[in-house]
NUTORVEX-548002 format. One record per residue (C-alpha): residue number from 1; x, z, y. Coordinates in steps of 0.001 Angstrom, whole numbers. Each point is the difference from the previous one (the first is absolute). Example, Ala and Ser with C-alpha at 12.3 -4.5 7.8 and 13.67 -1.06 7.14 Angstrom:
2
NODE num    east      up   north
NODE   1   12300    7800   -4500
NODE   2    1370    -660    3440
end
This chain:
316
NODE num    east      up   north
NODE   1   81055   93939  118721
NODE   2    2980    1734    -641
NODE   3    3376     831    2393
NODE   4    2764    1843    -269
NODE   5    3299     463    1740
NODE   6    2731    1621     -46
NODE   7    -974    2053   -3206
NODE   8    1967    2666   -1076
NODE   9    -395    2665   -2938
NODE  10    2367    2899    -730
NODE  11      23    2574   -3166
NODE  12    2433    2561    1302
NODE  13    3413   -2010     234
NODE  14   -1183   -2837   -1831
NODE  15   -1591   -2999    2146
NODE  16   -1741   -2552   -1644
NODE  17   -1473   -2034    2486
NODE  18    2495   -1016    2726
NODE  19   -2618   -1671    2349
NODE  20   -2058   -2367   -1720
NODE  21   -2170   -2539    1889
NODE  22   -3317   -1421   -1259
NODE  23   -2881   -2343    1323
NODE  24   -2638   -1238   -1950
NODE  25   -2573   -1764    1380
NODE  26   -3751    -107    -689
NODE  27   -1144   -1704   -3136
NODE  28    3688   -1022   -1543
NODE  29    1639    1195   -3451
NODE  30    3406    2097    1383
NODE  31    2492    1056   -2770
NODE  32    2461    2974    -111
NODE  33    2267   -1633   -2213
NODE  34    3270    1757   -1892
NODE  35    1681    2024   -2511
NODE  36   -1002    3361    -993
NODE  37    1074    2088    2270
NODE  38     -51   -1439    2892
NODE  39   -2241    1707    2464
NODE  40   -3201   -1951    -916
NODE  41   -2031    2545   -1271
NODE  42     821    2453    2636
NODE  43   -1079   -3297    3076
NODE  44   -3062     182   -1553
NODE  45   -1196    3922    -604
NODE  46     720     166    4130
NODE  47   -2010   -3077     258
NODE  48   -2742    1205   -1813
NODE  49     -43    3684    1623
NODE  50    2014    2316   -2819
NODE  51    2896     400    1372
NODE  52    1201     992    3220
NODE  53    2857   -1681    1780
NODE  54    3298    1148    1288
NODE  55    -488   -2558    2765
NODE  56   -1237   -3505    1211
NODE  57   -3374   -1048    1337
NODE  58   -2540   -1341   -2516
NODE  59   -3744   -1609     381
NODE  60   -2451    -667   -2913
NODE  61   -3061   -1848    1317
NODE  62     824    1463    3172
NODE  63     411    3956   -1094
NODE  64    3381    2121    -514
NODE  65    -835     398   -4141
NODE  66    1285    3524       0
NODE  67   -3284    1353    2538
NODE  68   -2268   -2828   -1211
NODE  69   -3054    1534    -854
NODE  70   -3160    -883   -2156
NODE  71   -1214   -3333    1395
NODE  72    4027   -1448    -466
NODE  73    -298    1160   -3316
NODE  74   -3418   -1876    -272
NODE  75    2137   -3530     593
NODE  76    2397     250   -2164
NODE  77     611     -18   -3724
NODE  78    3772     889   -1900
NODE  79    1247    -318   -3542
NODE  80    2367    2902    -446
NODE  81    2852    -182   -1845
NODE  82   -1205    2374   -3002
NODE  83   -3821    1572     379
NODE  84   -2081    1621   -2400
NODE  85   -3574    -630     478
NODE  86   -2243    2735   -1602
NODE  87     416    -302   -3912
NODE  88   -2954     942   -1361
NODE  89   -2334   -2702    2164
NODE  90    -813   -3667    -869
NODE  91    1531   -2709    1607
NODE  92   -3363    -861    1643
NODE  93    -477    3865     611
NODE  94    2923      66    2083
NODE  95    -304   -3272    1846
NODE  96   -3500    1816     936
NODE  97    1217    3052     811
NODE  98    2637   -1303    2485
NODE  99   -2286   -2569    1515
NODE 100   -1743    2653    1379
NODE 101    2799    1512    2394
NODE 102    -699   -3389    1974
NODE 103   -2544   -1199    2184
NODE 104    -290   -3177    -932
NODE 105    1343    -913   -3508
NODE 106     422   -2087   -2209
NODE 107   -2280    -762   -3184
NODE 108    1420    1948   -2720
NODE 109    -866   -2774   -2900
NODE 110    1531   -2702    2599
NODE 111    3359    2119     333
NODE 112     123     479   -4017
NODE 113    -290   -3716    -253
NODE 114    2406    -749    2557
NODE 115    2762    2271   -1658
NODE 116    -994   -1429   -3524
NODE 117   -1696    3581   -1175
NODE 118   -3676   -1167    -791
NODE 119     699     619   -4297
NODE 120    1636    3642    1147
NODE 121   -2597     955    2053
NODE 122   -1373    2972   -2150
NODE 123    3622     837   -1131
NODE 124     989    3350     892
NODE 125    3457    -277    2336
NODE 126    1836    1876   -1908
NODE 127      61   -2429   -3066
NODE 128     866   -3233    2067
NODE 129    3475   -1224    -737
NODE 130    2359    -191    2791
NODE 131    -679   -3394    1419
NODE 132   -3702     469     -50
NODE 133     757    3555    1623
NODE 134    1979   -2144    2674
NODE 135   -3142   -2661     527
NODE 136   -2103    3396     378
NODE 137    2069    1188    3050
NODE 138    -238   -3535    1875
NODE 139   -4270     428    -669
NODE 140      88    3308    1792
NODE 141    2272   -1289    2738
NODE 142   -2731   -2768     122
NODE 143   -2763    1691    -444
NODE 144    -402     856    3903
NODE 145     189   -3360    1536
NODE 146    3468       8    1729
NODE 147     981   -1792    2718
NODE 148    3858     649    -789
NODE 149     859     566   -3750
NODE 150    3194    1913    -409
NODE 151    1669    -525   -3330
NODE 152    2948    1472   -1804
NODE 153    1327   -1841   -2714
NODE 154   -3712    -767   -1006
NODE 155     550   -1861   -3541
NODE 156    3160    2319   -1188
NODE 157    -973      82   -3920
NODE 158   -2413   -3035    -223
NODE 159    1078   -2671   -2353
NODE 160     267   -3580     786
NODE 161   -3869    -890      18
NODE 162   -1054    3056    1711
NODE 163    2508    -137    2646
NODE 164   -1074   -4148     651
NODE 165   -3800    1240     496
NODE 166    1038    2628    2680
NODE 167    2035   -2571    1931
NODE 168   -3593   -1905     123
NODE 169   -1785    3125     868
NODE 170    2697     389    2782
NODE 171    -157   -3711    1341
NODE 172   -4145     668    -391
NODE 173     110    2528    2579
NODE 174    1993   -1565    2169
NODE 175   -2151   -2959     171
NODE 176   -2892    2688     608
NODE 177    2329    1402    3610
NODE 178     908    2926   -1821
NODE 179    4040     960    1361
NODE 180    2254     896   -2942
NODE 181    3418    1863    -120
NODE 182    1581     154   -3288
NODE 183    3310    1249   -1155
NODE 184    1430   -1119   -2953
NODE 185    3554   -1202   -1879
NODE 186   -1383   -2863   -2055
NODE 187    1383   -3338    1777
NODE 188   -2866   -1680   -1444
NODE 189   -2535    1843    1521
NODE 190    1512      94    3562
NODE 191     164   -3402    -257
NODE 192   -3444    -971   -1695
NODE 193   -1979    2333    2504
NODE 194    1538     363    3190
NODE 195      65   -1665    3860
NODE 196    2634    1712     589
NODE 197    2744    2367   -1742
NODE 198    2547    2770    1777
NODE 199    2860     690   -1901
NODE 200     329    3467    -572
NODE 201    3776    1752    -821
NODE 202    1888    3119     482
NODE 203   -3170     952    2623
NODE 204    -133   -2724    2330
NODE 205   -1408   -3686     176
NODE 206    3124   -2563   -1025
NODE 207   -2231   -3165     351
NODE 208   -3750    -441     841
NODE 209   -1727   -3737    -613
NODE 210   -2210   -2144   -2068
NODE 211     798    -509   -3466
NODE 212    1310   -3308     902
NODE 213    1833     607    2986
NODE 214    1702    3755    -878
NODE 215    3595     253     563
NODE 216     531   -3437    1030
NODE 217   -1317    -976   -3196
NODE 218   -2036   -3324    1208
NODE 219    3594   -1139    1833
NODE 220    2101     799   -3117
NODE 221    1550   -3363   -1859
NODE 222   -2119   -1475   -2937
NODE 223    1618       8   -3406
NODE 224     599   -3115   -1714
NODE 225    1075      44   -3940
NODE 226     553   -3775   -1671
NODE 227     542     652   -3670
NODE 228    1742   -3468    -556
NODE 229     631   -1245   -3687
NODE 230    3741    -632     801
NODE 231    2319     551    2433
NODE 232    3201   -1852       9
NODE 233    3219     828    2613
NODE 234   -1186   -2902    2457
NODE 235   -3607    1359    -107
NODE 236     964    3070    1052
NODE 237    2887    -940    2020
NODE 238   -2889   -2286    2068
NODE 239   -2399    3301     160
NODE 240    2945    1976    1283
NODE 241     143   -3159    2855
NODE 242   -3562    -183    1213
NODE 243    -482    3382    -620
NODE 244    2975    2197      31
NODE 245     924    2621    2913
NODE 246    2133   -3063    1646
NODE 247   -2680   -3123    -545
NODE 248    -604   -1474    3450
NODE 249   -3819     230    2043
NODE 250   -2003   -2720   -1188
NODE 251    -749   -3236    2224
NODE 252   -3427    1428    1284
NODE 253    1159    3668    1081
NODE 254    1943    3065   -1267
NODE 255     631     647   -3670
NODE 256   -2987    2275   -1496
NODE 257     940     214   -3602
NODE 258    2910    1568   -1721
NODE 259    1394     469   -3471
NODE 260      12    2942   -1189
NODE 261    1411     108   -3484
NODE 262     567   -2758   -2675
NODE 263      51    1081   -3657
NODE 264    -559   -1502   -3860
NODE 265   -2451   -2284    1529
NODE 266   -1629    2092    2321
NODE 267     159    -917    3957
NODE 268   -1305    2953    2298
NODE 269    -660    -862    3509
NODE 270   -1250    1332    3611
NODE 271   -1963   -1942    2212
NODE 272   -1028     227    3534
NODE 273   -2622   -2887    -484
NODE 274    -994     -35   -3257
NODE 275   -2086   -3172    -199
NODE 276    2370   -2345    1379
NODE 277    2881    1737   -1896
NODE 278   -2130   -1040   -3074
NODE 279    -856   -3289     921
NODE 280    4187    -394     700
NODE 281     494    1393   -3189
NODE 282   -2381   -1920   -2357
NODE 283    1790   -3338    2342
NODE 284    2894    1059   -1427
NODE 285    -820     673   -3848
NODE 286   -2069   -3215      23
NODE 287    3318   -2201     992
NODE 288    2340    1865   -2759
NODE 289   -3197    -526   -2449
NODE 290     224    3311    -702
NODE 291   -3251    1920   -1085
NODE 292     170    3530     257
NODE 293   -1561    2996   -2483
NODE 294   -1682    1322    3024
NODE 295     -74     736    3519
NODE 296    -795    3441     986
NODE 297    -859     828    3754
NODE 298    -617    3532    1208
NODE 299     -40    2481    2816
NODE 300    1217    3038     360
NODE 301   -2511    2850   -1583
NODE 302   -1461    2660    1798
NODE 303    1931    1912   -3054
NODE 304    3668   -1514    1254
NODE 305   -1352     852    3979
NODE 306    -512    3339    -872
NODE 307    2617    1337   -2356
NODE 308    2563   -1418    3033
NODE 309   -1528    1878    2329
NODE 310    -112    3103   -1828
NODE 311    3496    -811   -1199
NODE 312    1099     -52    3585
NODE 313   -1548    3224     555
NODE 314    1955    1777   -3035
NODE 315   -3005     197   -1675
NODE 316     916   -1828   -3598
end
């Protein structure tokens, strides 16, 4: 559905792209993910046809997006950063309006219930608060039926609910085949909506994955935390034993957890094998009788992932 490679982009001295590369294939969520700044925006006006390149080859449904003409347009659908649809129209005048530019659109009271506008409908646009303004701009790119749905930073000024109901809208057209490319720099949306995220800083791609696999994140040590009631010397001289940077492997293969920090109670961990460093570790409490506060167990976030990689690119 989309390709690109090698893409470049140049304002006078100042290049912002240094040769991105991007595939997304037919009927999958892809995510421009990364900080403000970072040459998102910019991907995705040359993807959708306004703005021409300083270099690279790029193919959207099959066309170069800077000739496309009238039938490309037809297929596709984009959420701007910032638009202003007419002010002095309805919200079901404009949805109206634009569905007419297509040949084969979508039902205008179907689009206002999708994008949660039905009790706006005969508001003018120019009263509608900013989040409703926002739901507005993802009717009209929905209005015309899209096979690919380009969106930038689609839920920017939504509050909690809102922004929850467009992630279902999102994963609803998905489900329908409809191809979406979103940018954004909330975590939580990368991660609730998207097959797979790129990792975009300084102008290039630093990592490209699933949510659960980017920057090595599905290889990456689980963390451990026993918040134990006490912890005497021996305890903790023992933890340092089994556990410590010097414990031997264990009988059935190489070592796969390690301590990572022992404080007022509080034993942090990294594991390799999780449930069999629990099971060892439960053994263990259960002989000393000792019953602990609780036992956290978690993975590295896509939040953790991502700041290191941006980190690494001198972008905190």
């Amino acid at each position: 559905m989309v390709e690109a490679r090698g893409l470049h982009m140049r304002y006078g001295t100042v290049e912002v792209l240094h040769g991105i590369d991007i595939v997304v294939e037919r009927g999958e969520v892809f995510c421009l993910l990364g900080p403000n700044g970072a040459g998102k925006t910019t991907t995705l006006e040359i993807l959708e046809g306004f703005r021409s390149r300083t270099g690279g080859e790029v193919k959207v449904l099959g066309c170069d997006p800077e000739s496309a003409g009238p039938g490309w347009r037809n297929r596709v659908g984009m959420v701007l950063q910032s638009s202003a649809p007419e002010p002095e129209l309805t919200v079901s005048e404009t949805l109206e309006l634009y569905a007419g530019f297509y040949d084969a659109p979508r039902d205008p009271g179907e689009v206002l219930a999708l994008v949660g506008l039905e009790s706006q409908a005969r508001t003018r646009n120019e009263r509608l608060s900013g989040g409703q303004q926002r739901r507005l701009d993802v009717g009209i790119a929905l209005i015309g039926n899209p096979e690919l749905l380009f969106l930038d930073e689609p839920t920017t000024g939504f509050d909690p609910g809102a922004r929850h109901a467009a992630w279902e809208m999102v994963a609803g057209l998905r489900l329908q085949g409809t191809t979406v490319l979103l940018t954004t720099h909330y975590l939580q949306e990368a991660e609730a909506l998207a097959d797979r995220i790129a990792v975009v800083q300084g102008g290039v791609v630093v990592a490209e994955g699933t949510p659960n696999d980017l920057g090595g994140r599905a290889e990456a040590p689980t963390e451990i935390v026993l918040h134990l009631p006490v912890l005497a010397g021996d305890i903790a001289s023992e933890l340092d034993e089994r556990f410590g940077a010097a414990a031997p492997a264990g009988a059935g293969g190489p070592r796969t957890c390690e301590l990572v920090g022992v404080a007022h109670g509080k034993v942090t961990l990294a594991s390799k094998d999780a449930l069999r460093d629990l099971y060892r570790l439960s053994s263990w409490l259960i002989e000393l009788e000792l019953d602990p506060r609780s036992i956290e167990v978690s993975r590295p976030s896509l939040e953790d992932v991502y700041l290191e990689l941006v980190a690494e690119q001198g972008g905190r």
